[in-house]
SELO-437501 format. One record per residue (C-alpha): residue in one letter; x, y, z. Coordinates in steps of 0.001 Angstrom, whole numbers. Example, Ala and Ser with C-alpha at 12.3 -4.5 7.8 and 13.67 -1.06 7.14 Angstrom:
BEGIN
("a",(12300,-4500,7800));
("s",(13670,-1060,7140));
// end
This chain:
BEGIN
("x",(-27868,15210,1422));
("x",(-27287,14001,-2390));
("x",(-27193,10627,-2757));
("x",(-25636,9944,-6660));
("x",(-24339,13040,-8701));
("x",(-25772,13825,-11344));
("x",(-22377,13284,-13210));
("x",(-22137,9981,-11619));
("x",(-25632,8669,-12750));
("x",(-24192,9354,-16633));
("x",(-20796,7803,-16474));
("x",(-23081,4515,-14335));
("x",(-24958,4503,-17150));
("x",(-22617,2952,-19797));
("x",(-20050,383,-19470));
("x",(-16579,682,-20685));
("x",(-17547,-1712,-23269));
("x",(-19438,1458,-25483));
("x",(-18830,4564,-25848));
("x",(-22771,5000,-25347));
("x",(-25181,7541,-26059));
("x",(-24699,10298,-23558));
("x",(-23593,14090,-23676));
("x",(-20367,14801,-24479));
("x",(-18320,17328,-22730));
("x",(-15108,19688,-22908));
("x",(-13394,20120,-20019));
("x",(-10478,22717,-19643));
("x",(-7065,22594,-18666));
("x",(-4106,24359,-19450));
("x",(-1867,27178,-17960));
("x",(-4814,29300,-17431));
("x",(-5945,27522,-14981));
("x",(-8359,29492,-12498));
("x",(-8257,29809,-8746));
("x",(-11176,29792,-6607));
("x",(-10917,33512,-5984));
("x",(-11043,34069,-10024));
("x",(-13859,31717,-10941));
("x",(-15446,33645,-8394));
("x",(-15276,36788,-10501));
("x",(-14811,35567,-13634));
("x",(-17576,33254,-13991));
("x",(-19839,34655,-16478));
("x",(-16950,35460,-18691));
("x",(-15563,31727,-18328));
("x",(-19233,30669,-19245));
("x",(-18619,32362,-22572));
("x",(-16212,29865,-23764));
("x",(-16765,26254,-25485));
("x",(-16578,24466,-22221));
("x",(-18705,22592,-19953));
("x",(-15961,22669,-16673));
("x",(-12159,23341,-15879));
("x",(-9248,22408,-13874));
("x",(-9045,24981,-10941));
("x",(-6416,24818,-8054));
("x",(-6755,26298,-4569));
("x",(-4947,29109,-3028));
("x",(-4417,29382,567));
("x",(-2805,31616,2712));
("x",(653,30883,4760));
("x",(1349,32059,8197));
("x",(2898,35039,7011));
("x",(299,36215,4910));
("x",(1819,35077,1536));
("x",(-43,32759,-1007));
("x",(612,28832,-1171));
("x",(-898,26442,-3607));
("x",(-2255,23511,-2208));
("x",(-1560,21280,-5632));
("x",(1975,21799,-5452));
("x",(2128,20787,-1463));
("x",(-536,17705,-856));
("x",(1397,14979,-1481));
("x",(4716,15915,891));
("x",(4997,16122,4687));
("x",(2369,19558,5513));
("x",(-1026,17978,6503));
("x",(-3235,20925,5920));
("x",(-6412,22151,7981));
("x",(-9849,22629,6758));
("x",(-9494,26357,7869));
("x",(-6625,26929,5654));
("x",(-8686,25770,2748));
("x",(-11973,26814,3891));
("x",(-11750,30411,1577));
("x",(-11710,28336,-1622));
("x",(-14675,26594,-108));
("x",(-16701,30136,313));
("x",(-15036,30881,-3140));
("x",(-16944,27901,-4471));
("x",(-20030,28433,-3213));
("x",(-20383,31907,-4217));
("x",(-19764,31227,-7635));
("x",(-22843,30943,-9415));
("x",(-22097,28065,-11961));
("x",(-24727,27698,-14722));
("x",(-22852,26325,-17847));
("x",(-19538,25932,-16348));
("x",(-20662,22403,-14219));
("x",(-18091,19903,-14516));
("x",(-15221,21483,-12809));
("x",(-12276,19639,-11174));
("x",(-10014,20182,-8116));
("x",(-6592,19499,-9008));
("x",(-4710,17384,-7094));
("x",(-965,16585,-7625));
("x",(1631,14087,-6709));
("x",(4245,17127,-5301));
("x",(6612,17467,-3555));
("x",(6907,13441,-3516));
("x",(9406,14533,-898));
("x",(9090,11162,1020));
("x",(9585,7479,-37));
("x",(6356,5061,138));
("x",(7265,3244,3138));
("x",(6989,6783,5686));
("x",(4114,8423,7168));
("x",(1476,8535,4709));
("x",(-1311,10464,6857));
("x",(-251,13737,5197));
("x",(-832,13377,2358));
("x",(-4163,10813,3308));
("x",(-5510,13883,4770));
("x",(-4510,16318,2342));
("x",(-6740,13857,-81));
("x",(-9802,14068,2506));
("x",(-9540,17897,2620));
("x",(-9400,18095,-1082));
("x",(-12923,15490,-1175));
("x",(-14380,17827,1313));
("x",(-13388,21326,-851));
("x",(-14906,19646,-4095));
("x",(-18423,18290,-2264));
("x",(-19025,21171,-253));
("x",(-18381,23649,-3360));
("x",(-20342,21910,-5974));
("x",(-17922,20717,-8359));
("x",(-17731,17069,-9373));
("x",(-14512,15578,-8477));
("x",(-11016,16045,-8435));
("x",(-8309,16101,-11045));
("x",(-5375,13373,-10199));
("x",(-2097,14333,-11947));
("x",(-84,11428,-11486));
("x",(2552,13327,-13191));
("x",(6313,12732,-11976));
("x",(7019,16924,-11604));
("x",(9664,16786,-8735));
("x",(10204,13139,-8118));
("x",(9648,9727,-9932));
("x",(7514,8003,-7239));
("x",(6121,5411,-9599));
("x",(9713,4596,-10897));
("x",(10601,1265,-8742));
("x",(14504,1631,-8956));
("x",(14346,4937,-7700));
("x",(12143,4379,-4593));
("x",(13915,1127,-3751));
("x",(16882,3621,-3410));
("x",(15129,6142,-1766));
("x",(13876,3516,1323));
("x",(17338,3235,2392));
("x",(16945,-619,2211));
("x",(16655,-3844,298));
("x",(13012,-3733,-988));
("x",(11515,-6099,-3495));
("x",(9206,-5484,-6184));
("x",(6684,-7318,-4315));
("x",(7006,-5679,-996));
("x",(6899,-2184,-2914));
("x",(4168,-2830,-5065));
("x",(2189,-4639,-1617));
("x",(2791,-1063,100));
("x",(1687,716,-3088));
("x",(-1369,-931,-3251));
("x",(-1857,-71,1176));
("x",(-1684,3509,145));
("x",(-3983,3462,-2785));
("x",(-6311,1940,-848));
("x",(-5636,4556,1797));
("x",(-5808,7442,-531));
("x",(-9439,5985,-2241));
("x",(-11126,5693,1469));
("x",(-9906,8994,2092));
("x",(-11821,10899,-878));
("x",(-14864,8727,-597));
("x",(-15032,9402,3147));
("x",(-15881,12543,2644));
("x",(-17298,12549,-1072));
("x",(-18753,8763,-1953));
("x",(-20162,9983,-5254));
("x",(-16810,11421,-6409));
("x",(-15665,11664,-9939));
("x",(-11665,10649,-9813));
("x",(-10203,12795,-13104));
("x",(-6669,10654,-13874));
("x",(-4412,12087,-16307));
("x",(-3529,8333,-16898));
("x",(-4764,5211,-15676));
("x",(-2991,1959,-15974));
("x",(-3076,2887,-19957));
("x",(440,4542,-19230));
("x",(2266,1291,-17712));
("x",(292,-532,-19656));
("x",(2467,1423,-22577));
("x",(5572,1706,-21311));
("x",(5534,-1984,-20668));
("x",(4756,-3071,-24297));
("x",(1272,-4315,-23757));
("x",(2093,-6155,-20464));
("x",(5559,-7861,-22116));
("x",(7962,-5710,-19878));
("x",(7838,-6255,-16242));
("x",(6424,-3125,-14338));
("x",(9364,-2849,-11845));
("x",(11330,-1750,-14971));
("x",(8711,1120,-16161));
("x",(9317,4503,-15600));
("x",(5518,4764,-14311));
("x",(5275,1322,-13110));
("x",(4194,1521,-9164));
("x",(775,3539,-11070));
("x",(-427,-51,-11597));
("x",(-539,-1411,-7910));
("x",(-1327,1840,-6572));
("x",(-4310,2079,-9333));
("x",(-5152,-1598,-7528));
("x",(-5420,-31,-4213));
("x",(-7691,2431,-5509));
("x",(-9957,452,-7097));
("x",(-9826,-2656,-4485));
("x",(-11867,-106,-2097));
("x",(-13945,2210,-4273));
("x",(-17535,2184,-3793));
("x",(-20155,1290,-5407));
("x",(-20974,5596,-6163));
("x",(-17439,6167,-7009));
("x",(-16213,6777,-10731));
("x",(-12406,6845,-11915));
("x",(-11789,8500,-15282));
("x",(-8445,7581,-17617));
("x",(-7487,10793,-19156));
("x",(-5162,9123,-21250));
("x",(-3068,12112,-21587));
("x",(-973,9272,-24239));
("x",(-3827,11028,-27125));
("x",(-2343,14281,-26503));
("x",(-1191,14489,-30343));
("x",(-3416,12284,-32353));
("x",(-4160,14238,-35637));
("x",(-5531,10665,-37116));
("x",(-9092,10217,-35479));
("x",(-8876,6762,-36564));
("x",(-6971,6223,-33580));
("x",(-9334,7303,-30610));
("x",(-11234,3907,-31433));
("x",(-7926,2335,-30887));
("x",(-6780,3974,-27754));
("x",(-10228,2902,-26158));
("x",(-9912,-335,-27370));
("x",(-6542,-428,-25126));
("x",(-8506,917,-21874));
("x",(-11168,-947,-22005));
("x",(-9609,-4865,-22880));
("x",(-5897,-3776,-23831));
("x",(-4694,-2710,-19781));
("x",(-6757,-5860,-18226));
("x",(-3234,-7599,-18488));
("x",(-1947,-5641,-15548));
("x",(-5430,-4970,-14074));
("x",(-5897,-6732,-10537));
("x",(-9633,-6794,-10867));
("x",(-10693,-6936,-14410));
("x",(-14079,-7212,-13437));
("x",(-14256,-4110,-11113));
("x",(-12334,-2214,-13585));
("x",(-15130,-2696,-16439));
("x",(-17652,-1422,-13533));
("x",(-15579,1661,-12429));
("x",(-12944,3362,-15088));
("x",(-14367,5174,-18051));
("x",(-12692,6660,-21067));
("x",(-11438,10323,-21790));
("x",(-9037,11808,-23888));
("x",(-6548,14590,-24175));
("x",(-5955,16688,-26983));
("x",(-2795,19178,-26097));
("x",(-4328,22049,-28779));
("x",(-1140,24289,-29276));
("x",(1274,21074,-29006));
("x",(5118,21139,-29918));
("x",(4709,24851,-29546));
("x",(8240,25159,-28120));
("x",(9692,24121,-31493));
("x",(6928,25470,-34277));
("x",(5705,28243,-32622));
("x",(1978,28800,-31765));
("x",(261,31128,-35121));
("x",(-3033,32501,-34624));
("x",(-3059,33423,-38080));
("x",(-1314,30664,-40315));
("x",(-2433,27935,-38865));
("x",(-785,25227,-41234));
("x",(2186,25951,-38930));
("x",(368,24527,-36186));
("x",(44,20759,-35580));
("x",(-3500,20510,-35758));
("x",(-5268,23332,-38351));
("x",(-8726,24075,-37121));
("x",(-10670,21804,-39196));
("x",(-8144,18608,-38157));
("x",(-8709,19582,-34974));
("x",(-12468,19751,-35164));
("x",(-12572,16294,-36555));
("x",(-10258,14614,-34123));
("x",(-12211,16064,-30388));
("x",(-15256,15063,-32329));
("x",(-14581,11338,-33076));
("x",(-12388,11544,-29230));
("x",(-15929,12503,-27653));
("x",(-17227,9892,-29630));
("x",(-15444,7513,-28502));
("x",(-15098,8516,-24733));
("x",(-17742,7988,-22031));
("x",(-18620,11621,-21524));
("x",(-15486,13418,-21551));
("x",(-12697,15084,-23504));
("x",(-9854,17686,-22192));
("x",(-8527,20143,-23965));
("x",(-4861,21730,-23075));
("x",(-2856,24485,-23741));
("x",(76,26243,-22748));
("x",(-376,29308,-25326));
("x",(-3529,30166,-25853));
("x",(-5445,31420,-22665));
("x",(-9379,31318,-22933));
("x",(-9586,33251,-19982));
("x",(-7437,36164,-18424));
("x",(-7301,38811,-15545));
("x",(-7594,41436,-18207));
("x",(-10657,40285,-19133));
("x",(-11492,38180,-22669));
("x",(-9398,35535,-24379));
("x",(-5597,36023,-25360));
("x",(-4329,34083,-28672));
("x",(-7039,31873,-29282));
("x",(-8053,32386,-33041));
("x",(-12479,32298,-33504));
("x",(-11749,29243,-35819));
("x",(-10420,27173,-33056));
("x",(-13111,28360,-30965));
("x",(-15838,27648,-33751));
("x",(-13773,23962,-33912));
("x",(-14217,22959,-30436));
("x",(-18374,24426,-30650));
("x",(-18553,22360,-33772));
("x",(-17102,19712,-32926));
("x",(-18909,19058,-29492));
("x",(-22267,19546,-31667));
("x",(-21609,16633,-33804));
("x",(-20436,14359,-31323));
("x",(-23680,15010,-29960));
("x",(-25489,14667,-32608));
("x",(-26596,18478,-32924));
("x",(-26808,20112,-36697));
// end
């Protein structure tokens, strides 16, 4: 039996109050995101790249033999079994991880196919199974996109419709909070050392509410907040939460990583329940979206001024974003593919592979 991680005993070793002096580490996550059944036999390939761990999502099989993905189905109705999951579990075990250590479950908020005030269990247990899949195959933690892909379950107006009823910010928020307290017991019930991966913390209401002068019931994302108070109201003392702050996603000035953590670590504490936990529990991470606004400029692996970041802007921003985080920075992309069935990379120039390498080396303090 472990008793802290060994991922845990870095991140409890600084304070959200400096960035410290611990490793630094890249963390993939992009549409090439692996499955079990690939890491499996793709490992020592994967190991090749610039990264120290992934995003992966589980595959399970239906009743008629076809494939389902758990990410897209955990937070809806379907309460899944352990046996359904259990292949991603032998997946995970047989994988022989050497470099490749900080990997993450990903866990969505889809189909959001139910308002906050029905049966919650589902998707309680769903959260349980998901605990159980990362501790028993190694990896550190899950990934928690809080992103709004089918339905906008932090956006009050829309969920006070969806009860059916009259419902007051304070009785939806009071539920919120129920459920994030539900959902927190549920992971650490299974996995009390776990590492929860946010794509945003309360740094996204926090935002869309002008720095705490808009109320939340009127932000897009603003249920995050008293569901983030659930969470943290019962984590344990082993338990680590991680703001991605996906909000960094196109920073080409590194001047303004300093800032951004300046906003999660005092900035958010206006909408923050329990300041004082929050200091204890949330570290800092960034994400840099690598082939951003691709849609409109294209993605050129050979002139790279058409991109948004040119290698060597790139290079300097994830270093001064590891500087400033508490351990880690993710890197996404739609685009390039640093992995692939085929074998090798696909559209991912060397010099954006000698950025990341170089860039990880400084913020470590490596020649």
């Amino acid at each position: 039996m472990r008793t802290v991680s060994i991922a845990i005993a870095i991140l409890a070793a600084v304070s959200t109050s400096a960035p410290g002096a611990i490793e630094k580490k890249l963390i993939e996550f992009g549409w090439d995101e692996p499955g079990t059944e690939f890491m499996r036999e793709h490992i020592e390939e994967m190991e090749t790249s610039p990264f120290d761990g992934c995003v992966f999502h589980l595959d399970y099989k239906t009743a008629d033999g076809a494939t389902g993905n758990f990410l897209w189905e955990c937070w809806g109705k379907k309460a899944f079994s352990y046996e359904e999951l259990k292949p991603a579990v032998d997946d995970l075990k047989a994988t022989k991880f050497r470099r490749l250590t900080e990997n993450f479950l990903r866990f969505n908020t889809t189909p959001a196919d139910r308002n906050w005030f029905e049966d919650f269990s589902p998707i309680v247990n769903n959260a349980k199974l998901a605990a159980r899949v990362a501790r028993e195959g190694g990896v550190k933690g899950i990934l928690f996109d809080i992103e709004q892909y089918n339905s906008p379950l932090w956006q009050f107006s829309w969920c006070q419709k969806k009860a059916g009823r009259e419902v007051t910010w304070e009785e939806m928020a009071k539920r919120v909070t129920e459920c994030g307290e539900q959902f927190v017991q549920a992971l650490q019930a299974e996995y009390p050392d776990i590492v929860v991966f946010l794509t945003f913390g309360y740094s996204l209401p926090w935002a869309e509410s002008g720095g705490g002068e808009r109320p939340l019931k009127d932000c897009p994302y603003g249920l995050l907040a008293p569901f983030l108070d659930g969470m943290l109201a019962k984590a344990g003392p082993q338990i680590a939460f991680v703001d991605g702050y996906e909000l960094s996603y196109t920073y080409t000035d590194p001047a303004r990583f300093a800032q951004a953590r300046e906003t999660m670590v005092k900035g958010v504490l206006s909408i923050v329940a329990d300041a004082e936990k929050y200091q204890k529990t949330f570290r800092v991470s960034f994400g840099i979206w690598m082939d951003a606004d691709w849609r409109n400029r294209g993605w050129s692996t050979d002139d790279f001024s058409k991109n948004v970041w040119p290698p060597e802007v790139l290079e300097k921003c994830i270093a001064e974003a590891l500087r400033q985080s508490d351990g880690y920075v993710w890197i996404y992309g739609e685009t390039p593919r640093w992995w692939t069935p085929e074998g090798g990379s696909a559209k991912v120039p060397e010099a954006y592979r000698n950025a990341l390498i170089r860039a990880k080396r400084a913020a470590n303090g490596a020649p």
